[in-house]
N, C-alpha and C positions, 0 to 999 in steps of 0.2 A: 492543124495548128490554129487554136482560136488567137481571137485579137487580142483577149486579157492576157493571154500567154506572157510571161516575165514583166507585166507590169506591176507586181507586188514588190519586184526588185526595185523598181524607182523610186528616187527621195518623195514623201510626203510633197511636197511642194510643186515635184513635175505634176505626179498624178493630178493635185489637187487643179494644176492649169491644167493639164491635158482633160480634166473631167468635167471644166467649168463651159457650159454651153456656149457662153458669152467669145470665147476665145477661139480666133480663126487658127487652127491648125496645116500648116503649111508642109509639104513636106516636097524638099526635091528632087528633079528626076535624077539627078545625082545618087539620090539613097537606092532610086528603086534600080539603076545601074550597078550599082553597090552588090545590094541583094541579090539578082539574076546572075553576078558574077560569081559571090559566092555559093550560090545553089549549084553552080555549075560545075565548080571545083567539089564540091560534097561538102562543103563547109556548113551549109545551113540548108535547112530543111523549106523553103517557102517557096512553090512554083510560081507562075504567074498568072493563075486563078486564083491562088489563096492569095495574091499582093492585090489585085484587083479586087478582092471582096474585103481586101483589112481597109484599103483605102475608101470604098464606099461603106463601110461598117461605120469609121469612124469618123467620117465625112471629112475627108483631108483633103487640102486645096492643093495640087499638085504645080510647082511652082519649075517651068525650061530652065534648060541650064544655059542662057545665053552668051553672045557676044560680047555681050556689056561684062557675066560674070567674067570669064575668057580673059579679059585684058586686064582683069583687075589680080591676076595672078601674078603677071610683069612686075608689080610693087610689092607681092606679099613674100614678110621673108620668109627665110629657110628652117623656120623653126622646128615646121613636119616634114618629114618626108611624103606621110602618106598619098597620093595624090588623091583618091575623094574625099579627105578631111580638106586638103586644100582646094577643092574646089565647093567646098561646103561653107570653108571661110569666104573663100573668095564671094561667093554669092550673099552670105549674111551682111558683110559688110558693103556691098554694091548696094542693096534691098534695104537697108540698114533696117534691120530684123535680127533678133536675138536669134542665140544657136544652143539648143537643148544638148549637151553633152557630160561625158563624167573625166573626157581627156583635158589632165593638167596643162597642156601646153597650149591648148586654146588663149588660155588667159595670156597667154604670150603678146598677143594679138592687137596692137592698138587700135582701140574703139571697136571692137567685136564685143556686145553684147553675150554671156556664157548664162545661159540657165541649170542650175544642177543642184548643189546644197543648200 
């Protein structure tokens, strides 16, 4: 699986940040928990050498999923279910750092920052 893999699907405006040097891309251990779960059910295709070589390909700053995120789930309401969307919220809005997504219900989210259209 290379790393441009499904990036022709994202709006004009992710790629364009995602491709802008200037911009620190962050990604959390949450996502790559995400991802190893899903490889594991057969759901996606990406072992944990190819996560390892997407994230040094594309120089992603890998960001724990702390404590601090943790607690900040106690306040967030019930809008998802999903629980690594909610702990993806929970850490944007801890970090107060925008959250690259295409799920409507983000916007639910007071003071969550959504990057998408």
């Amino acid at each position: 699986m290379a790393v441009t893999d499904g990036m022709s699907t994202l709006p004009k405006k992710v790629r364009a940040l995602l491709a802008d040097t200037d911009t620190e891309v962050i990604l959390s251990a949450v996502s790559i928990t995400e991802i190893a779960t899903k490889n594991g059910l057969g759901k996606l295709e990406m072992g944990q050498s190819e996560m390892r070589q997407a994230a040094r390909d594309m120089l992603l700053t890998i960001l724990p999923f702390t404590a601090q995120h943790a607690y900040k789930l106690f306040n967030l309401p019930q809008h998802h279910r999903d629980p690594f969307d909610r702990m993806l919220i929970a850490t944007a809005l801890a970090e107060d750092i925008p959250l690259i997504g295409s799920d409507r219900e983000f916007k639910k989210y007071k003071g969550l920052k959504v990057i998408w259209a």
